[in-house]
C-alpha positions in Angstrom: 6.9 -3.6 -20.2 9.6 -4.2 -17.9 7.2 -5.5 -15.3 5.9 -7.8 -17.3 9.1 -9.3 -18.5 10.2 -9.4 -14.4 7.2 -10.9 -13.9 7.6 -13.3 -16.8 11.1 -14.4 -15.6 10.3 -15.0 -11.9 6.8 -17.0 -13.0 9.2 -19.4 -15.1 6.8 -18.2 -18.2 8.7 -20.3 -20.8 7.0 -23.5 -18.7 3.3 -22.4 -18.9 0.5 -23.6 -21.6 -0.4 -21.6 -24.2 -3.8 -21.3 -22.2 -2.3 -19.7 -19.0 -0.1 -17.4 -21.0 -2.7 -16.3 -22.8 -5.1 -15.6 -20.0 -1.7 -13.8 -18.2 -1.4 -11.3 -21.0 -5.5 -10.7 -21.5 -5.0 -10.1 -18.0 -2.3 -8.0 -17.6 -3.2 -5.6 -20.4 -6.9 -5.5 -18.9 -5.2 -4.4 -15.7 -3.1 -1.5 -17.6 -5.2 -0.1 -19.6 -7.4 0.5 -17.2 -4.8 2.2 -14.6 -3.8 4.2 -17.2 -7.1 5.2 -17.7 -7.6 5.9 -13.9 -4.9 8.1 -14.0 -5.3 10.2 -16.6 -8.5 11.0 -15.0 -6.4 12.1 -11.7 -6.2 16.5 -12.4 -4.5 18.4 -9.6 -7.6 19.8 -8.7 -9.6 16.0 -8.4 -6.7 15.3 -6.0 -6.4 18.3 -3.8 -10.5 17.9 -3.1 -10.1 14.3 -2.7 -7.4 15.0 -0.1 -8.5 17.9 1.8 -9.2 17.9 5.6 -11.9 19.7 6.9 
């Protein structure tokens, strides 16, 4: 949450309709929930294959 509220501050968020903050938060949460998705999908051993040199 602490990105969002940096992000809120440097976007001067208090000047934006109630449209665009609207679509900002849809899209922000979209974005989140599905990078915390990704990750949890990230094991130790998904990594180490994805990484290994032959």
């Amino acid at each position: 949450m602490c990105t969002l509220r940096r992000m809120m501050g440097t976007l001067n968020w208090n000047a934006w309709s109630l449209t665009n903050k609207t679509t900002l938060l849809f899209t922000f949460t979209y974005t989140m929930h599905r990078l915390w998705s990704w990750n949890n999908t990230l094991t130790p051993e998904y990594l180490q294959n994805l990484f290994e040199t032959n």
